[in-house]
N, C-alpha and C positions, 0 to 999 in steps of 0.2 A: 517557596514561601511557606506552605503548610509544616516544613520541619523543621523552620527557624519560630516561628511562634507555638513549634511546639520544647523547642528546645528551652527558648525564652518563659516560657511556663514552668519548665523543671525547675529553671534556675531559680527564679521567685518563690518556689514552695521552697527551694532545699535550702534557702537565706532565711529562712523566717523560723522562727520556734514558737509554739503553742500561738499561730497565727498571728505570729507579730514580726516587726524586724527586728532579728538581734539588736545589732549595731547602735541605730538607733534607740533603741531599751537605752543600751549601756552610754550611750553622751546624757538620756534623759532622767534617769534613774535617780541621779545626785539632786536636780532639781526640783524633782518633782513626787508630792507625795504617792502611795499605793493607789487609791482615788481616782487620780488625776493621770497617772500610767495605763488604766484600767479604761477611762473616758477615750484618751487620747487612739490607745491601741484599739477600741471595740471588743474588748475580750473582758471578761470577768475579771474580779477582785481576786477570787480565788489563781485565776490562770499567773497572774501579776504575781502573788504570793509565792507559790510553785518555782515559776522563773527566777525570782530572786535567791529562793532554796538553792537550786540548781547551779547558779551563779558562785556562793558561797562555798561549797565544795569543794 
């Protein structure tokens, strides 16, 4: 049990970027302004901005 919820913990950090879910960013992104990406995820305006940088590339 202890190295399936340790496994299950890797897995969640190694989906997410700058503590967020990818995934979800990119269904959300189109609808939703920098702001509201930023409320939604609990990370900064800044980290929001960055991710979209990085996206762009």
């Amino acid at each position: 049990m202890r190295k399936s919820l340790k496994t299950e913990a890797l897995n969640n950090r190694a989906s997410s970027l700058f503590g967020m879910d990818f995934h979800q960013f990119i269904e959300k992104e189109h609808m939703m302004t920098n702001y509201e990406l930023a409320e939604e995820f609990g990370v900064t305006l800044e980290a929001v901005k960055k991710l979209k940088h990085q996206i762009k590339r």
